[in-house]
C-alpha positions as CSV (number, residue, x, y, z in Angstrom):
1,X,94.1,108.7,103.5
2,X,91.6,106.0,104.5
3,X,88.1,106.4,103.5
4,X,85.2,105.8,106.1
5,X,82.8,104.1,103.8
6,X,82.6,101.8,100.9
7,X,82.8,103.7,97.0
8,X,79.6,103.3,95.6
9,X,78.7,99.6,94.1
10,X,75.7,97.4,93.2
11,X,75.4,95.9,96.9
12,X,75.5,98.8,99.1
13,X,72.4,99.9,96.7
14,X,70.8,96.4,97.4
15,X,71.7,96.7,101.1
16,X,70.0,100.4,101.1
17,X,66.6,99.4,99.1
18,X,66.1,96.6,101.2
19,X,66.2,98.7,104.1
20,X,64.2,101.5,103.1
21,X,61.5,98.8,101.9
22,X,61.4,97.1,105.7
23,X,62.6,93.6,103.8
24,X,65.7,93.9,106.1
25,X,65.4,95.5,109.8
26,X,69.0,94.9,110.3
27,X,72.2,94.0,107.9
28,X,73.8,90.9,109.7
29,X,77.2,89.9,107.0
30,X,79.7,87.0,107.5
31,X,83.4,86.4,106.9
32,X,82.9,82.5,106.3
33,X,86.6,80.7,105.8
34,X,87.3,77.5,105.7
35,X,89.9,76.4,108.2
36,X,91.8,74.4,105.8
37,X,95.1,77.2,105.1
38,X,96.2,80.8,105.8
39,X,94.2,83.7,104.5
40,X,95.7,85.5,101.4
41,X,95.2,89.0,100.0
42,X,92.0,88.2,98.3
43,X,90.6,86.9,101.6
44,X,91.4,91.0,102.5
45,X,88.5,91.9,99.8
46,X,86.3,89.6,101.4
47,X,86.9,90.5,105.0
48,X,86.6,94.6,104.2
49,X,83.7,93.9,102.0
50,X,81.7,92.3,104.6
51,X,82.9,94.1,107.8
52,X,82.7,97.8,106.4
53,X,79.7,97.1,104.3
54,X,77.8,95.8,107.7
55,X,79.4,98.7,109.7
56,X,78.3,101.4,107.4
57,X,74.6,100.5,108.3
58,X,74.7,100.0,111.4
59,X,75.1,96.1,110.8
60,X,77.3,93.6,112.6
61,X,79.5,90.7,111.1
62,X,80.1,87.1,112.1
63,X,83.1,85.1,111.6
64,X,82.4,81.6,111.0
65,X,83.9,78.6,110.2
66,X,83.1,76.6,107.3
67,X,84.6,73.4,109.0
68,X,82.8,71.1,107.2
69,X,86.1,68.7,106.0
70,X,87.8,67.3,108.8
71,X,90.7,66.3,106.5
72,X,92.3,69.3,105.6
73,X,91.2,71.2,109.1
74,X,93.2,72.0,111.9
75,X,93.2,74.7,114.8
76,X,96.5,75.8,113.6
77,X,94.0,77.8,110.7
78,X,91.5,78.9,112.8
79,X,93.9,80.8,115.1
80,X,95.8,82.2,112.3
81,X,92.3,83.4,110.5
82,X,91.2,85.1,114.1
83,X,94.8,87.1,114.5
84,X,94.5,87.8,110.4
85,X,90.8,89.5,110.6
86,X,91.6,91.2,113.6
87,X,95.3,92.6,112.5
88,X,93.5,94.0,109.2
89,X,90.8,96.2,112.4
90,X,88.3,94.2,112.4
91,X,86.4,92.8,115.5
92,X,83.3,90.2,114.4
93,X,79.6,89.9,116.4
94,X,79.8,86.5,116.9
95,X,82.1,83.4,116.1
96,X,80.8,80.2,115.4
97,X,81.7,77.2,113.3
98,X,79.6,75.3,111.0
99,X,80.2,72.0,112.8
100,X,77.8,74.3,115.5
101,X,75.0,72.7,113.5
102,X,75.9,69.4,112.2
103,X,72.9,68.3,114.2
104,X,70.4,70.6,112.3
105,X,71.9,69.8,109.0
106,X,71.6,66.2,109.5
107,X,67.8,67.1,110.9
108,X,67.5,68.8,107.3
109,X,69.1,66.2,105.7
110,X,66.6,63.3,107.2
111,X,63.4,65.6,105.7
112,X,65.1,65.9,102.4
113,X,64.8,62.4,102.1
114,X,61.0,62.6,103.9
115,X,60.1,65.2,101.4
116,X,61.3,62.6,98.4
117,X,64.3,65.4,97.9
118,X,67.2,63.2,99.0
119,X,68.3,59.9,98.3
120,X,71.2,57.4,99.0
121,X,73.5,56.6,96.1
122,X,75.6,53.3,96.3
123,X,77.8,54.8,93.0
124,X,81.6,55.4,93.2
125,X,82.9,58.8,92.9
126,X,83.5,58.2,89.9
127,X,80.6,57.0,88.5
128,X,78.5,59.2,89.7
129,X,81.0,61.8,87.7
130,X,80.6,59.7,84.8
131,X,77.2,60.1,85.2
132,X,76.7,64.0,85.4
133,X,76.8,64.9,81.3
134,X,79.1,67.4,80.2
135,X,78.1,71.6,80.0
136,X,76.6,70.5,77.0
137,X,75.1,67.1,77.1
138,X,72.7,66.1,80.5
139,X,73.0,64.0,82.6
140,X,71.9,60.1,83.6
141,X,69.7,59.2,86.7
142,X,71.2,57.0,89.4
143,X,70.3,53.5,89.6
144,X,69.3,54.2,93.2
145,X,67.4,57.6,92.4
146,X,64.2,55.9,93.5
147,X,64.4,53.9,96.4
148,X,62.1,54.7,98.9
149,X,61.6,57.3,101.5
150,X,62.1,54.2,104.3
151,X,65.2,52.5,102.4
152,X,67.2,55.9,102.3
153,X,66.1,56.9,105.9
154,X,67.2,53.3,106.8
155,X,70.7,53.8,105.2
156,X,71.6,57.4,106.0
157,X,71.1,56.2,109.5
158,X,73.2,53.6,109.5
159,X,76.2,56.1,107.1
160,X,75.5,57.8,110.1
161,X,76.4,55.0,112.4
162,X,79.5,54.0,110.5
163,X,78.1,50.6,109.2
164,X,80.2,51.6,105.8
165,X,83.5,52.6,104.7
166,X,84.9,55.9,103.1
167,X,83.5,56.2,99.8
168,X,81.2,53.5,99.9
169,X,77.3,55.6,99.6
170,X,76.5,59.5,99.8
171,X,73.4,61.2,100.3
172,X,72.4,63.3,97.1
173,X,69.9,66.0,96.6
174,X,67.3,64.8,94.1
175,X,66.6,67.9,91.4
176,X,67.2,67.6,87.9
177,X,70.0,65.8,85.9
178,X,68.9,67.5,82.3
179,X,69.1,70.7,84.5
180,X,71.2,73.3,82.4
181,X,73.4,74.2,85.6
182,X,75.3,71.5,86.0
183,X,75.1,72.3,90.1
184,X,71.8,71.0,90.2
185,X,72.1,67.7,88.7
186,X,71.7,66.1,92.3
187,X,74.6,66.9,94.1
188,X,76.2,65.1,96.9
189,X,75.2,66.7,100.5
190,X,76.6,64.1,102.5
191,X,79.7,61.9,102.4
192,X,81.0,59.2,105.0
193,X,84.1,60.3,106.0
194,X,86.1,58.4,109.2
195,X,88.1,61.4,110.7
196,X,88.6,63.0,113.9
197,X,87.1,66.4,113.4
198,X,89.3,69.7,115.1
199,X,86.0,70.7,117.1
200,X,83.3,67.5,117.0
201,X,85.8,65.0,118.1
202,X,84.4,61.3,116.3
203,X,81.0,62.1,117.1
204,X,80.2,62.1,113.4
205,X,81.2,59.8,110.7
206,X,79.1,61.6,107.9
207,X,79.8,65.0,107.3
208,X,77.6,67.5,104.5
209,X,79.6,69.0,101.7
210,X,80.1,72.8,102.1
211,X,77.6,73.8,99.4
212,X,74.5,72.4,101.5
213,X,75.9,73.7,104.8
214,X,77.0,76.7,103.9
215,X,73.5,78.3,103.2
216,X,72.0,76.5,106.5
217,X,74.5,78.1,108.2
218,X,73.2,81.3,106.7
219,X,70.1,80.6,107.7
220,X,70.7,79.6,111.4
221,X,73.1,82.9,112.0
222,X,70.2,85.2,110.1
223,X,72.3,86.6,107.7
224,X,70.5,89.0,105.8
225,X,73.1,89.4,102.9
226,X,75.1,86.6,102.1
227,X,78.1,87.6,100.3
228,X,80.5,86.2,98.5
229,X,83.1,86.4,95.5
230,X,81.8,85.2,91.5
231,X,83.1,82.1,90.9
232,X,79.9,80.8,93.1
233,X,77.4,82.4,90.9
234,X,76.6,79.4,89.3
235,X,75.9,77.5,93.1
236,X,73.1,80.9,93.7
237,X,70.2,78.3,92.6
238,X,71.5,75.3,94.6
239,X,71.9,78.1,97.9
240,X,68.3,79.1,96.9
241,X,67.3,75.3,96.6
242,X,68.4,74.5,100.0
243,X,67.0,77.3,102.0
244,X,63.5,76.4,100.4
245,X,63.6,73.3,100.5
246,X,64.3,72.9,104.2
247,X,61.8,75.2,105.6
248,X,63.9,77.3,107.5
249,X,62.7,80.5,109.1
250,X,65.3,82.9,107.6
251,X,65.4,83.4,104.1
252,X,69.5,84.6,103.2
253,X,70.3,85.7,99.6
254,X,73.3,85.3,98.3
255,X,75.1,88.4,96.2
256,X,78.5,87.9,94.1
257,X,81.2,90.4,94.1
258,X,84.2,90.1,91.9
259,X,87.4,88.3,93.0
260,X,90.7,89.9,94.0
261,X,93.3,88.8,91.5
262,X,96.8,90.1,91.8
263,X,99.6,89.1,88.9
264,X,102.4,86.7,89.5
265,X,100.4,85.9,92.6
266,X,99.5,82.4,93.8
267,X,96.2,81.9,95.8
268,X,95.5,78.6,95.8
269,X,95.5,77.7,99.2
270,X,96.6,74.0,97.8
271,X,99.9,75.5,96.4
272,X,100.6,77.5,98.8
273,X,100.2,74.7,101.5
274,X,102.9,72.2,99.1
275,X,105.5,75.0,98.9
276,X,104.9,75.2,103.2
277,X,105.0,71.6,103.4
278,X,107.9,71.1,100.7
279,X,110.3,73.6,102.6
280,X,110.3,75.9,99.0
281,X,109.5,79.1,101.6
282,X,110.0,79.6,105.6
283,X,106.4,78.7,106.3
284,X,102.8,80.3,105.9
285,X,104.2,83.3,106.9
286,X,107.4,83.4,104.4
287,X,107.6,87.4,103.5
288,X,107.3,86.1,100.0
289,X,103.6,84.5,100.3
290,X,100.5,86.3,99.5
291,X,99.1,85.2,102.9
292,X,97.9,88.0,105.2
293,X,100.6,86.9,107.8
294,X,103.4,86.8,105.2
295,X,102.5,90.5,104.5
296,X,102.7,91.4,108.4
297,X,106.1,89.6,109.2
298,X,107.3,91.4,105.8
299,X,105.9,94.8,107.0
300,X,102.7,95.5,104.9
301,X,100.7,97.9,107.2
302,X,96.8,97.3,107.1
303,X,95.9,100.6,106.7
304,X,97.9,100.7,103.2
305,X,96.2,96.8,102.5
306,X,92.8,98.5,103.1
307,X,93.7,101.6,100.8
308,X,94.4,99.1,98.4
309,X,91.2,97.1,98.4
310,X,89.4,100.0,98.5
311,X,90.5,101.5,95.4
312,X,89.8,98.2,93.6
313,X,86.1,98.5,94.2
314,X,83.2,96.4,94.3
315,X,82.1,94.8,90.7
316,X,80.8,91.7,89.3
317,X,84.2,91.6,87.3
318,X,86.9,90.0,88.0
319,X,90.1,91.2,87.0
320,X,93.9,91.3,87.7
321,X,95.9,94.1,89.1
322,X,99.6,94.4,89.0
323,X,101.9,93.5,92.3
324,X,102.7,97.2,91.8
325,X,99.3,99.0,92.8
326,X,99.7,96.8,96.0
327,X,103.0,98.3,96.9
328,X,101.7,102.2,95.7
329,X,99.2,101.8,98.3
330,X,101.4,101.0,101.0
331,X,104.3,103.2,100.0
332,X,101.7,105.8,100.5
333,X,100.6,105.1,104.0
334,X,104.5,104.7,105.6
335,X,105.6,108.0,103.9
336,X,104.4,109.8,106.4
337,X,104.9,107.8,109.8
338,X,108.0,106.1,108.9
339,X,111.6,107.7,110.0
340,X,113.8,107.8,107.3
341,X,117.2,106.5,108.2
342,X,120.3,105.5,106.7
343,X,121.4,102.0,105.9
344,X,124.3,100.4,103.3
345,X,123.4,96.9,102.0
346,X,126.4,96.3,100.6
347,X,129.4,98.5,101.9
348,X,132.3,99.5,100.9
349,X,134.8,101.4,103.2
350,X,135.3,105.1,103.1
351,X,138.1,106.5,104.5
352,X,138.2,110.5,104.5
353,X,142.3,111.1,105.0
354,X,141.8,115.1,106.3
355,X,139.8,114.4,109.3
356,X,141.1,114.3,112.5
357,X,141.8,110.5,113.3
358,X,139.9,109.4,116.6
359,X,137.4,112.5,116.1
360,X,133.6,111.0,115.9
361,X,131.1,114.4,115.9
362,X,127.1,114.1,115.9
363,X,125.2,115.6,113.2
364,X,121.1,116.6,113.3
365,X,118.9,114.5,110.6
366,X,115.4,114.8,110.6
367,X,113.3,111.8,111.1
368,X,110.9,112.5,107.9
369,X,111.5,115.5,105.9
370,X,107.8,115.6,105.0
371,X,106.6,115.3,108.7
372,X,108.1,117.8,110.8
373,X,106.4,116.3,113.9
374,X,108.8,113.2,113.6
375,X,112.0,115.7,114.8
376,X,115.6,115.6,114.2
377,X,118.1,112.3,115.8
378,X,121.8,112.3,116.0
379,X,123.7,110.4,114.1
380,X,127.4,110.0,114.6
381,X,130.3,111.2,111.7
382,X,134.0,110.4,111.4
383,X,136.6,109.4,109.4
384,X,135.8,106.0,108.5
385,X,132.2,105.5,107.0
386,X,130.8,103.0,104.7
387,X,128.8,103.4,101.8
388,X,127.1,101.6,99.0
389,X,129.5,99.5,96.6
390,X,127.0,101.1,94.0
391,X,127.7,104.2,94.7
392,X,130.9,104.7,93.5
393,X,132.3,103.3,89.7
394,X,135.9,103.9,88.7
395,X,134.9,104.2,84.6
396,X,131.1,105.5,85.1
397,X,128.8,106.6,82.3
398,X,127.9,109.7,81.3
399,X,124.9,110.9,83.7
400,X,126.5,108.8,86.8
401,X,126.5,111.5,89.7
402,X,127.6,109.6,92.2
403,X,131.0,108.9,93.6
404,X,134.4,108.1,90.9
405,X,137.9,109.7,91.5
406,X,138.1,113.3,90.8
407,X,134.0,113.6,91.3
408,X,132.8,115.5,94.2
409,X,129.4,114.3,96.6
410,X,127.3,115.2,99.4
411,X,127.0,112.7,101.9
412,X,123.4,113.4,103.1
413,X,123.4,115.4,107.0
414,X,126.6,115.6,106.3
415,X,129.6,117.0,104.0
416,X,131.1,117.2,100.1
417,X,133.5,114.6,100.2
418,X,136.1,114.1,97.1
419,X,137.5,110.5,95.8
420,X,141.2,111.0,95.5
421,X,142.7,107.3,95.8
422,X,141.1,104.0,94.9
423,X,142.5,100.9,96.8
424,X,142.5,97.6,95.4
425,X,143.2,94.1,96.1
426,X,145.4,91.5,94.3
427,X,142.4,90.7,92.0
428,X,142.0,94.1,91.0
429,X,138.6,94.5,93.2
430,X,137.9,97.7,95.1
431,X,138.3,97.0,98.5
432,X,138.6,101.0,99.9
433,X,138.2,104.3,98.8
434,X,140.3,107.5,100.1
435,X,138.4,111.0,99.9
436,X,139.1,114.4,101.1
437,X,136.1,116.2,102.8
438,X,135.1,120.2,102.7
439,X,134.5,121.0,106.5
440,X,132.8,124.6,104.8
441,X,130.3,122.2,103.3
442,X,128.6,121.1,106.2
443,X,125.1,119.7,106.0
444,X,122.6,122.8,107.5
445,X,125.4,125.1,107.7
446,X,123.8,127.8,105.1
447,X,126.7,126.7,102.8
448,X,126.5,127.7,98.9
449,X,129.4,128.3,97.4
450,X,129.0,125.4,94.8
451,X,126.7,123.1,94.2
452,X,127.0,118.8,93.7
453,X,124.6,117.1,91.6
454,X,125.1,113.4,93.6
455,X,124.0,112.9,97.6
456,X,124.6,109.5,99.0
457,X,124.3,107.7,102.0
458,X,126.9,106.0,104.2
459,X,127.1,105.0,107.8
460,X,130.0,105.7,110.3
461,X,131.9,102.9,110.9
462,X,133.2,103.0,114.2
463,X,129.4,102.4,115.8
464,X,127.9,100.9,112.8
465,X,125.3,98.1,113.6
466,X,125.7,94.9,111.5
467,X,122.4,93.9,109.7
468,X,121.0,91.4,107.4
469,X,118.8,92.7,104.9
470,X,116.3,90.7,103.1
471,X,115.3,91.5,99.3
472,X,112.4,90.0,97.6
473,X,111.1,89.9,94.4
474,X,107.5,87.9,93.2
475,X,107.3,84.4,94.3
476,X,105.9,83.7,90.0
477,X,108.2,84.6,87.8
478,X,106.1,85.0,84.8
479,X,102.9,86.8,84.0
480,X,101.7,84.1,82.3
481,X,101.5,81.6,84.8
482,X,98.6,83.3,85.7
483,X,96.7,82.2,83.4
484,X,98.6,78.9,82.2
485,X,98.3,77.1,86.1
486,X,94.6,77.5,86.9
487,X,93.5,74.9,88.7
488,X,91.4,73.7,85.7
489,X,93.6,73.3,83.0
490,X,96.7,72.5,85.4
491,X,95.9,68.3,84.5
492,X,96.9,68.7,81.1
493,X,99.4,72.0,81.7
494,X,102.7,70.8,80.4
495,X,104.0,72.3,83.8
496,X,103.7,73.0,87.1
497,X,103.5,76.2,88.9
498,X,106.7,75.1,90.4
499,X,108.2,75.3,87.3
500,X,107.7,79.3,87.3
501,X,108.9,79.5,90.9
502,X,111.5,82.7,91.1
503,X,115.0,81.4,92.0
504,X,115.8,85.3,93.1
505,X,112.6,85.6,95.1
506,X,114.6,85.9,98.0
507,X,118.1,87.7,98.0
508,X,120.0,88.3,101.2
509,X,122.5,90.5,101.9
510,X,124.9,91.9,105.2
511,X,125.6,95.5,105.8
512,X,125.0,98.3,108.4
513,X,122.6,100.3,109.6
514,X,122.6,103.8,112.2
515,X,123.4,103.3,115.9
516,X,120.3,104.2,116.8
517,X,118.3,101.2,115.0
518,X,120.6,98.7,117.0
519,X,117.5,97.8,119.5
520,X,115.3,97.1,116.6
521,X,111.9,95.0,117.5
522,X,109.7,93.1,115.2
523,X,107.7,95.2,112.8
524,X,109.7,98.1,113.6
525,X,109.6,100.2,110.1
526,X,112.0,102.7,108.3
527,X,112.8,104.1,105.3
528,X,116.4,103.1,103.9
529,X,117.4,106.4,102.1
530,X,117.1,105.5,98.3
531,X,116.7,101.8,99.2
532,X,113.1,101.9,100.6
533,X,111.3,101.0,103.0
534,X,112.1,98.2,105.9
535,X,110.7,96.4,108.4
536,X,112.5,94.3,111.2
537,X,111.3,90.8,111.0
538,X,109.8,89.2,113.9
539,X,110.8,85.8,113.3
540,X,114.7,86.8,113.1
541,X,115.2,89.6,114.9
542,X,117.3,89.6,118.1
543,X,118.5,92.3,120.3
544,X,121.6,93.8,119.0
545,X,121.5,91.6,115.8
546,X,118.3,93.1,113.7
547,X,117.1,91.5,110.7
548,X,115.5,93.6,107.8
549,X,112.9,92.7,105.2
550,X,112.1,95.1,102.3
551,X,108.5,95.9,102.2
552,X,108.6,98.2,99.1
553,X,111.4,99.7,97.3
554,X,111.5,103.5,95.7
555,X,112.1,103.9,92.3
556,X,115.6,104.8,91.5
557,X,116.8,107.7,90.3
558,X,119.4,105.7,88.2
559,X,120.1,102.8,86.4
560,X,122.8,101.1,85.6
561,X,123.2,99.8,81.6
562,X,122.6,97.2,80.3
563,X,125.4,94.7,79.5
């Protein structure tokens, strides 16, 4: 069951003081992406955080665009980020982009340098890194810290004007090298870069870096409560810095929640771009990415992704939750509202010798045994049927229930059947198996004269509809990739994050399904019995010819030993 408001945490107690106090008349929140990728599940905490925390007081939200590097943007993003937000139920105030106010900034950035704030620096990249000191050790003032107000004006203008090349001068806040944070040791606000931008065009040459827009942008929308996840805790005083230092009317504060971490989960929007571009996965919506639209097309509901983020909370700690929790979440909200049907993924042929050849008779099986309101369909029976190839051993185990010669079975709606015969190929594989069936035994019938201890599924074979069914496991094969291929130690990692890439991420398979699931659309769910549950994939599925992905299995009631 969904909850209405936000569990108790630090910033719905801030959000509530400062409107009892009259600081805040009214909560205004932003969902601010950069357009530069597809939104992953942590983006989810982010979007729920700010949209529910707004709505529960009476708030509204924004979604805007931090577009503020026109070499990794594209429209492509920003349509995918509007469908995403909205899928998840959420509808924002206003949209705007950041590139809305390039003008402004540029107006701030001008009395920066008025103000003595602000200067031009002729250094490389790389010297200027050279130059910032270590966590440790400070850092060493620009040869061109102190040129005067008229030089910089003089050069920004002509940045501006694209007298100079990429890379060539920036425009730097002026602040304090020895400063402690190493985010205040006079950061670049402004680099020349020579790019067609997605909604500017080539009007501008210069563009600011995100951490000098970004609380501008604030500022201009009059968001009231900037938030955000902790790994910009340490930019707070630089946010603070720049809404002070260029005198704008608003006055936003920026609050840090803790990030979304899943395991064996990649969310570098980097990564996930290379294994796009690469062809390792069928695009930024591949059922195996953590992208919001790879969750869709593989059948994630938002109702069970908003369960999910709720129970994780809102904290200043970070920490990282296993795949499994995800998959609870949304098990739990397609129990109810999902029919559960019958489908083999890997069949083997039944054939029950004492019923009447060229007889097919319909049997009742309820939709969803724990939802009444779902109803009963018809599903047809006869003497051929398939079921799985698991589901039957010649030499089982002790505890196997299911299906070997001499062993009795229900099929589920339907009846006992017996394995008498066992057919085989030349190679000795099982290619057929012959059974006997009870006709007292019916499914429904009132029947209990003895009891079975194994039911198992099948589907008739005369109308059975052929379907692929896609199987996926984690896209990271080991935990501790995690913390091995951060982005910060991945220079001196001795390997990549490719290198813990999941060869069995994706398994596909070809068997039947019902009848009645021939006419299967995209996103169209069930429950497999003892599989779990499905979803048809939009990007595949054609009529007459569906195409399932698994959204979450079930556990299994048995396992098979190992080897």
């Amino acid at each position: 069951m969904e909850h209405t408001n936000t569990p108790p945490n630090f910033i719905k107690t801030v959000i509530a003081e400062d409107l009892q106090s009259g600081k805040v008349k009214k909560v205004v929140t932003r969902f601010p992406p950069e357009p530069n990728g597809y939104l992953h599940i942590g983006h989810a905490k982010a979007i729920w955080i700010n949209f529910e925390l707004a709505k529960e007081f009476g708030g509204s939200t924004n979604l805007r665009f931090d577009d503020t590097n026109p070499a990794k943007e594209d429209v492509e993003y920003v349509k995918s980020i509007e469908e995403d937000v909205k899928w998840l139920g959420y509808e924002w105030t206003g949209k705007y982009f950041a590139s809305d106010y390039f003008d402004t900034m540029y107006e701030k950035a001008e009395l920066l340098i008025q103000k003595r704030l602000a200067y031009v620096d002729d250094q490389s990249a790389d010297q200027i890194r050279e130059m910032r000191g270590t966590l440790t050790e400070p850092g060493t003032n620009s040869p061109y810290r102190e040129r005067s107000i008229e030089e910089n004006l003089d050069l920004f203008r002509r940045m501006r004007a694209g007298e100079f090349g990429n890379g060539e001068r920036v425009l730097r806040a002026k602040i304090d090298m020895a400063s402690p944070n190493i985010n205040l040791r006079d950061p670049v606000i402004y680099r020349i870069a020579h790019l067609e931008h997605h909604n500017t065009g080539d009007k501008w040459c210069i563009y600011p870096m995100y951490t000098f827009a970004h609380p501008l942008e604030d500022a201009i929308e009059h968001v009231t409560h900037s938030l955000c996840s902790i790994e910009f805790e340490d930019q707070r005083p630089f946010y603070d810095w720049v809404i002070r230092e260029c005198e704008v009317e608003a006055e936003p504060h920026q609050y840090e929640f803790g990030r979304l971490n899943l395991a064996q989960t990649l969310t570098s929007k980097r990564k996930l771009k290379q294994l796009v571009d690469e062809n390792i996965v069928d695009g930024w919506d591949d059922p195996r990415m953590p992208t919001i639209s790879g969750l869709r097309r593989r059948g994630y509901t938002p109702e069970g992704i908003r369960s999910f983020v709720y129970e994780t909370g809102i904290s200043k700690s970070s920490g990282t939750i296993d795949l499994q929790t995800l998959d609870h979440f949304v098990r739990e909200d397609l129990k109810l509202r999902v029919p559960r049907t019958m489908g083999v993924l890997r069949p083997l042929k039944v054939v029950i010798t004492n019923y009447p050849e060229g007889q097919v008779e319909m049997l009742d099986a309820e939709n969803n045994t724990e939802n009444e309101e779902m109803g009963i369909r018809q599903i047809p029976f006869s003497r051929e049927i398939y079921i799985e190839q698991d589901d039957f051993m010649e030499n089982p185990p002790n505890k196997y229930f299911r299906l070997f010669p001499g062993n009795e079975v229900r099929l589920k709606h339907a009846y006992f059947i017996k394995c008498n015969d066992v057919i085989k190929d030349e190679e000795g594989n099982v290619t057929e198996i012959h059974c006997t069936y009870d006709v007292e035994t019916k499914s429904g019938s009132g029947f209990t004269g003895r009891k079975v201890k194994g039911t198992i599924h099948w589907v008739e074979a005369s109308q059975a509809v052929p379907a692929e069914f896609r199987l996926y496991e984690p896209l990271i094969t080991a935990e501790e990739a995690d913390a091995e291929l951060t982005d910060e130690n991945e220079e001196t990692a001795e390997k990549t994050f490719l290198d813990y890439l999941n060869p069995k991420s994706l398994e596909v398979v070809h068997g039947f399904v019902e009848p009645g699931l021939k006419d299967s659309k995209g996103y169209d769910r069930y429950q497999f019995f003892r599989h779990g549950y499905f979803s048809a994939d939009p990007k595949y599925t054609m009529p007459g010819d569906p195409v399932f992905n698994l959204v979450v299995s079930m556990k299994s009631s048995f396992k098979l030993p190992k080897a």
